[in-house]
Every structure is written in structure tokens, then in C-alpha cells.
Biopython code that builds the backbone (N, CA, C, O; Angstrom):
import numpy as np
from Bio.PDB.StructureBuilder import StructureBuilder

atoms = [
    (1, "UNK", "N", (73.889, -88.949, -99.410)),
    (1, "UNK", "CA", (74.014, -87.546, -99.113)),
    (1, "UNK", "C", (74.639, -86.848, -100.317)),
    (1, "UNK", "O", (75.574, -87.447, -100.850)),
    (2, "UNK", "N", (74.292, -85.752, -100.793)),
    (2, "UNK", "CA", (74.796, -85.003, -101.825)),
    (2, "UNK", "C", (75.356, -83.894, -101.491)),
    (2, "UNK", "O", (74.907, -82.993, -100.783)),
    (3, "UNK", "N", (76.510, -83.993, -102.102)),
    (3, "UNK", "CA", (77.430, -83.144, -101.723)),
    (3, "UNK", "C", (77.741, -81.888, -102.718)),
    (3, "UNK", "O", (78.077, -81.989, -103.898)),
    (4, "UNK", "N", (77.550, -80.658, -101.966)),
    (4, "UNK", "CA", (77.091, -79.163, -102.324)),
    (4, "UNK", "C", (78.687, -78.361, -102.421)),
    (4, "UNK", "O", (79.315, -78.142, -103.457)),
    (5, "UNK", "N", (79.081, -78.027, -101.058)),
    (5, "UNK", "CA", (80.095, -77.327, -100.747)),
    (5, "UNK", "C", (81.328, -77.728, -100.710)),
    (5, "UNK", "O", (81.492, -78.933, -100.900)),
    (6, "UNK", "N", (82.623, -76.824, -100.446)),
    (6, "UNK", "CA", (83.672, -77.099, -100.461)),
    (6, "UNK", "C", (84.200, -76.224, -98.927)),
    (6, "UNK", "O", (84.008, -75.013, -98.820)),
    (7, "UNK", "N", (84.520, -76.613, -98.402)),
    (7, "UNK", "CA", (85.284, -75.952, -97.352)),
    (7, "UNK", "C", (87.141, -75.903, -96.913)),
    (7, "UNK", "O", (87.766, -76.806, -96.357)),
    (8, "UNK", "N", (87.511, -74.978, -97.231)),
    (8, "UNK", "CA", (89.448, -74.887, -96.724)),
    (8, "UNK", "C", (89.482, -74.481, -95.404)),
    (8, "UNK", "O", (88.896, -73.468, -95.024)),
    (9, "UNK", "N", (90.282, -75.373, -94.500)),
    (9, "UNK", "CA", (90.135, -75.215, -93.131)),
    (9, "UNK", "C", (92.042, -75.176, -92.950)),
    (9, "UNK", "O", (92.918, -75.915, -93.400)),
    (10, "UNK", "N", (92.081, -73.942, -92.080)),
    (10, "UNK", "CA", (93.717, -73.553, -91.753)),
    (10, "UNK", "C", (93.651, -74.581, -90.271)),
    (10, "UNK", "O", (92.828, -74.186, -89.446)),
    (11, "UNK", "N", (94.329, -75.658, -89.946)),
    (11, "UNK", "CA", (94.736, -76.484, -88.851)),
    (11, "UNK", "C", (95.986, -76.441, -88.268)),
    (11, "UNK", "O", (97.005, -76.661, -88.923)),
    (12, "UNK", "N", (95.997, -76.132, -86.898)),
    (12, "UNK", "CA", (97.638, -76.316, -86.446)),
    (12, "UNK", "C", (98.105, -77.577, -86.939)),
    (12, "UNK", "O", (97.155, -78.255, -87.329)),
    (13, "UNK", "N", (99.427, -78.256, -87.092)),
    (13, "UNK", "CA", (99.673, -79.138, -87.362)),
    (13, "UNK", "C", (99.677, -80.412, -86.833)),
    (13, "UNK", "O", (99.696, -81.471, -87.461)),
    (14, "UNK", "N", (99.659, -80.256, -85.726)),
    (14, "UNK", "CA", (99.529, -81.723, -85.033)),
    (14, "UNK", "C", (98.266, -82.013, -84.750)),
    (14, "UNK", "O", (97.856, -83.068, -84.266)),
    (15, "UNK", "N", (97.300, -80.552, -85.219)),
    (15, "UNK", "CA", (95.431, -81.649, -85.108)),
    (15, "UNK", "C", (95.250, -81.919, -86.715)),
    (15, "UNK", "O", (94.443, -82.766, -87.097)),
    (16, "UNK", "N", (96.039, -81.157, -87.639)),
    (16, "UNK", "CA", (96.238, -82.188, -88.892)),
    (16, "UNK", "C", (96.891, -83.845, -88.996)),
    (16, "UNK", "O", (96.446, -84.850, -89.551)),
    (17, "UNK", "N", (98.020, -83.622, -88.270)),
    (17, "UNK", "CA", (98.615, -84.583, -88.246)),
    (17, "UNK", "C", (97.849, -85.486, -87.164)),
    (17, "UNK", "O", (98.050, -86.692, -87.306)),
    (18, "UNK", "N", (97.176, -85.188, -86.321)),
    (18, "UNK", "CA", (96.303, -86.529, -85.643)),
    (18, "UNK", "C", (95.351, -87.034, -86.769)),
    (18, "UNK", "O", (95.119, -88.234, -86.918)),
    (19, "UNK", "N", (94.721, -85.899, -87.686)),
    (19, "UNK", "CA", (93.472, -86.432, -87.906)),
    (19, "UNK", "C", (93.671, -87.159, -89.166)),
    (19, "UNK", "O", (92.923, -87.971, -89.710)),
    (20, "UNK", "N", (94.917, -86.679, -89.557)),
    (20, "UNK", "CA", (95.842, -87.566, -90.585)),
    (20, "UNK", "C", (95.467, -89.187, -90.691)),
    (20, "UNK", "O", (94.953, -89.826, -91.609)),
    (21, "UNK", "N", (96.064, -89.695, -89.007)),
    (21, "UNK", "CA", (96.623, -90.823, -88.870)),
    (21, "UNK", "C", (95.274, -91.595, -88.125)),
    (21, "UNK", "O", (95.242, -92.764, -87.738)),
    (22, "UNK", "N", (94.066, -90.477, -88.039)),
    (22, "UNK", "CA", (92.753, -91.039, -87.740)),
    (22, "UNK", "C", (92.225, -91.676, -88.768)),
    (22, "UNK", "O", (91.839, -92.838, -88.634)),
    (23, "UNK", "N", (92.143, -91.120, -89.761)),
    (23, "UNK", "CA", (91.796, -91.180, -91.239)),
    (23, "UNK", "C", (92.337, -92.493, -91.362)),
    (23, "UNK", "O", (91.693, -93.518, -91.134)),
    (24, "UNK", "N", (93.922, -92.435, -91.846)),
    (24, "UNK", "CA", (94.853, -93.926, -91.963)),
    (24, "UNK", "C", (93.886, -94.585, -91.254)),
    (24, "UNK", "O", (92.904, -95.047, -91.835)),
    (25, "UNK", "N", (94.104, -94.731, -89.576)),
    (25, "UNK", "CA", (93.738, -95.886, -88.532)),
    (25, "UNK", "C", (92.162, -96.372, -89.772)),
    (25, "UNK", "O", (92.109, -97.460, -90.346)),
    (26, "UNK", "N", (91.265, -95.464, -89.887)),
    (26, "UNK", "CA", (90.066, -96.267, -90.729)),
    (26, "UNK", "C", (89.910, -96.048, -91.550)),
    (26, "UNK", "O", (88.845, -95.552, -91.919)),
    (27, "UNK", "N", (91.303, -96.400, -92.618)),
    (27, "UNK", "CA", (91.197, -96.718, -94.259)),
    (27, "UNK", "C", (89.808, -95.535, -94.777)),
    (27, "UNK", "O", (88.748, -95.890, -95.292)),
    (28, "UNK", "N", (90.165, -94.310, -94.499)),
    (28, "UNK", "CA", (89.395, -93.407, -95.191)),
    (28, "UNK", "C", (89.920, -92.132, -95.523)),
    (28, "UNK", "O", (90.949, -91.818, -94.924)),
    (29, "UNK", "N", (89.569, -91.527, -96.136)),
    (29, "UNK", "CA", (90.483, -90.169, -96.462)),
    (29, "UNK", "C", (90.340, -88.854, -95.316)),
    (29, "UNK", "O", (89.280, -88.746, -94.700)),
    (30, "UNK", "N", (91.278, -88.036, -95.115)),
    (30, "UNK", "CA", (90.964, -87.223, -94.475)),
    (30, "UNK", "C", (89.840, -86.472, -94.620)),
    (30, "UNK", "O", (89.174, -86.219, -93.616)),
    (31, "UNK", "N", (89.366, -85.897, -96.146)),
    (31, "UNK", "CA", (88.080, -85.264, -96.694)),
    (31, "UNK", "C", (86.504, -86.271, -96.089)),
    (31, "UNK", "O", (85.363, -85.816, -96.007)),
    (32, "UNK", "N", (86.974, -87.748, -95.735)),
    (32, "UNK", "CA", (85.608, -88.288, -95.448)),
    (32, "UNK", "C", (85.623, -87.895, -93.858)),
    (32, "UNK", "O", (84.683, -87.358, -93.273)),
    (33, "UNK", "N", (86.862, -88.263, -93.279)),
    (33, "UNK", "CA", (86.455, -88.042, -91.911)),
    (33, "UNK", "C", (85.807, -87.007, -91.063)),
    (33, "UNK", "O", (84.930, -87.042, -90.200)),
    (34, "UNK", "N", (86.644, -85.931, -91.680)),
    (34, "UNK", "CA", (86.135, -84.059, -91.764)),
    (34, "UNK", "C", (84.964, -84.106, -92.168)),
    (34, "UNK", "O", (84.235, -83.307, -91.581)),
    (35, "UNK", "N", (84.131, -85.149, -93.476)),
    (35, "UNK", "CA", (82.834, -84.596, -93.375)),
    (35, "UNK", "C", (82.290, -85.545, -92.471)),
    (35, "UNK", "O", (81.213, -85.112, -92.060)),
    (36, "UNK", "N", (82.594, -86.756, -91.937)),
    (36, "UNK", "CA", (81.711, -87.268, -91.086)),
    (36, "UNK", "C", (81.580, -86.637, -89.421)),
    (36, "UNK", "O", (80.627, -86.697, -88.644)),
    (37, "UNK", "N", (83.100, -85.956, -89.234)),
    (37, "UNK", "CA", (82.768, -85.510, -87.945)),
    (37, "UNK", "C", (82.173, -83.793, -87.735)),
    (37, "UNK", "O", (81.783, -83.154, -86.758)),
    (38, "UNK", "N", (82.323, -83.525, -88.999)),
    (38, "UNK", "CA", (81.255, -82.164, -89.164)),
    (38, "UNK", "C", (80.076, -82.556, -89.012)),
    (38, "UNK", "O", (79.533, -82.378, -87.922)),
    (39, "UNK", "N", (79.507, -83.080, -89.891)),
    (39, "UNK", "CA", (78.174, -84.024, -89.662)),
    (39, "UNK", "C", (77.417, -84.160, -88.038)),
    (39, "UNK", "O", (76.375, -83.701, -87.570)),
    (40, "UNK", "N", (78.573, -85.074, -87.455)),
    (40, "UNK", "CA", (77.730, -85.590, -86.356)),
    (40, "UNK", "C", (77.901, -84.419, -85.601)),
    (40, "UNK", "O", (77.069, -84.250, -84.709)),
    (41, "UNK", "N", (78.950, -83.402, -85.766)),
    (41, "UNK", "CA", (79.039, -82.160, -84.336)),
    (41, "UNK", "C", (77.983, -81.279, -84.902)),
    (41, "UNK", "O", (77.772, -80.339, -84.135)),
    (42, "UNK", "N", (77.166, -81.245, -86.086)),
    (42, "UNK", "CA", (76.080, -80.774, -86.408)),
    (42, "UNK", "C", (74.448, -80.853, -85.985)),
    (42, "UNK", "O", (73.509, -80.111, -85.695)),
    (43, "UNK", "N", (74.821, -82.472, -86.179)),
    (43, "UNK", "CA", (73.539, -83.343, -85.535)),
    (43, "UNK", "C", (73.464, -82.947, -84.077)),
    (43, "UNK", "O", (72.398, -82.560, -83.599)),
    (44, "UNK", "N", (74.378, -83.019, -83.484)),
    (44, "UNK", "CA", (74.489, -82.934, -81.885)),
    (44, "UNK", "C", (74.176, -81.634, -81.406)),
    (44, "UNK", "O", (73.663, -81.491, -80.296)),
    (45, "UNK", "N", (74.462, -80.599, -82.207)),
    (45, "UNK", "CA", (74.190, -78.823, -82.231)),
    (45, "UNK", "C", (72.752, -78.733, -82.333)),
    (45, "UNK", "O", (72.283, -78.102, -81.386)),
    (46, "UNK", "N", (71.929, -79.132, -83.124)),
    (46, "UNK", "CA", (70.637, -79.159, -83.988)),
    (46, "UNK", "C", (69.874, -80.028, -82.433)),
    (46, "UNK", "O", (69.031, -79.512, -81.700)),
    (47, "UNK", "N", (70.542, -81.576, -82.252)),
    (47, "UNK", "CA", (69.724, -82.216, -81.223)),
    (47, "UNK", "C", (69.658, -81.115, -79.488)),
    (47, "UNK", "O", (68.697, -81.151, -78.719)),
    (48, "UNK", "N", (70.950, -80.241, -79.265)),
    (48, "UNK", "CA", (70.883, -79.256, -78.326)),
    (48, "UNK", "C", (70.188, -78.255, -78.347)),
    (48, "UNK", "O", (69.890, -77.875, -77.215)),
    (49, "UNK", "N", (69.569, -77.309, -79.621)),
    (49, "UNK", "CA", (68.905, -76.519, -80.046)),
    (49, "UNK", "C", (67.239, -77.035, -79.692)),
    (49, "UNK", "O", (66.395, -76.521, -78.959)),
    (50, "UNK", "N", (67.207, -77.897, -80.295)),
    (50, "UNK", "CA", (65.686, -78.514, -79.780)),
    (50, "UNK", "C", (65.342, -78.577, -78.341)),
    (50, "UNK", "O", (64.486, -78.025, -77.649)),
    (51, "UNK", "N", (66.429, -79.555, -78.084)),
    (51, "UNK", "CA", (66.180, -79.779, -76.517)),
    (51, "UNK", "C", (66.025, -78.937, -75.766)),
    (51, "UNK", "O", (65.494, -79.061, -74.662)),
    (52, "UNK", "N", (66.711, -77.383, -76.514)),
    (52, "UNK", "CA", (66.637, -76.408, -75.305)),
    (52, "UNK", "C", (65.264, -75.294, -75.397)),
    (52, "UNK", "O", (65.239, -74.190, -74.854)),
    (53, "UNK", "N", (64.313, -75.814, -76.109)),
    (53, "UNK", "CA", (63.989, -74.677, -77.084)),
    (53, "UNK", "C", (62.163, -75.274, -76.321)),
    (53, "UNK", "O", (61.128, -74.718, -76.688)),
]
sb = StructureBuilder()
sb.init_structure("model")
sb.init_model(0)
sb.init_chain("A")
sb.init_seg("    ")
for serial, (resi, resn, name, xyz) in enumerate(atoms, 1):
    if name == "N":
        sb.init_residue(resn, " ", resi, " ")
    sb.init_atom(name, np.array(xyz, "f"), 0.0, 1.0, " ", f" {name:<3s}", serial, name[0])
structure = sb.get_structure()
């Protein structure tokens, strides 16, 4: 996947600090997790759009 954009996201602190220690739990950076779970809540938007369409 090639990566285009940059996005700054303002987070209360304790859904930083969960997604912090999500990241830790699977040895990945916070920047991968944010793009993997953008990703799939994308896929899932796109797979609802069809379905409804």
C-alpha cells in the first residue's frame, strides 16, 4: 500500500492512552495501528454502501 497522506487527529486522552497500550500489546506503532483500523472501518463503510445500494 502506498502511502499518500498525513492526518493530525485531536484524541481525549484515555482513547490515546488505550490505543497507546494497543499498539504496545502488538509490537507496532501507534501510526500503524491508526492506519490499520482506518483501513478496515473504511472497508466496512464501502462493504455497507454496496450492500445498501
Amino acid at each position: 500500500m502506498k502511502l499518500k497522506g498525513r492526518v493530525t487527529a485531536y484524541l481525549p486522552e484515555e482513547i490515546q492512552a488505550a490505543l497507546e497500550k494497543w499498539a504496545e500489546e502488538e509490537s507496532r506503532s501507534l501510526s500503524s495501528l491508526a492506519t490499520y483500523l482506518l483501513t478496515q472501518a473504511v472497508k466496512e463503510h464501502q462493504q455497507k454502501e454496496k450492500s445498501s445500494t
